[in-house]
C-alpha positions, 0 to 999 in steps of 0.5 A, spaced: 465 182 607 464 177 613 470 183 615 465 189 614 459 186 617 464 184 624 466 193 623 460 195 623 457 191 628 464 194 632 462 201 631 454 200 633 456 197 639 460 203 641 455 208 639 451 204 643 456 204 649 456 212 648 449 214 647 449 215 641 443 211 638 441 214 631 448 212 629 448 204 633 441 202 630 444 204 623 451 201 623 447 195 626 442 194 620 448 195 615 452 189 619 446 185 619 445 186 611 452 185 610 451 178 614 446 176 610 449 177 603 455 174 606 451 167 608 448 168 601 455 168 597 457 163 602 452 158 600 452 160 592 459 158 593 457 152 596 452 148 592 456 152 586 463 149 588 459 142 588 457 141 581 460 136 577 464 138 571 
């Protein structure tokens, strides 16, 4: 999920780069939400993973 989030961020800062500003905000909102979920994941992972048997 890290992957895509890194892939849109990639994609909104060459949108950006060209002028296209529709498409850079939305790719970067997408990879802000993907980043979030991920840290969200992250962490249930980790406390899950932490818990005794």
């Amino acid at each position: 999920m890290l992957y895509w989030a890194v892939v849109c961020l990639i994609i909104a800062i060459i949108a950006a780069v060209l002028g296209f500003g529709g498409i850079a905000g939305t790719a970067a909102g997408i990879a802000k939400i993907l980043f979030f979920v991920f840290l969200i994941l992250f962490v249930v992972s980790l406390v899950m993973g932490r818990r005794g048997p």
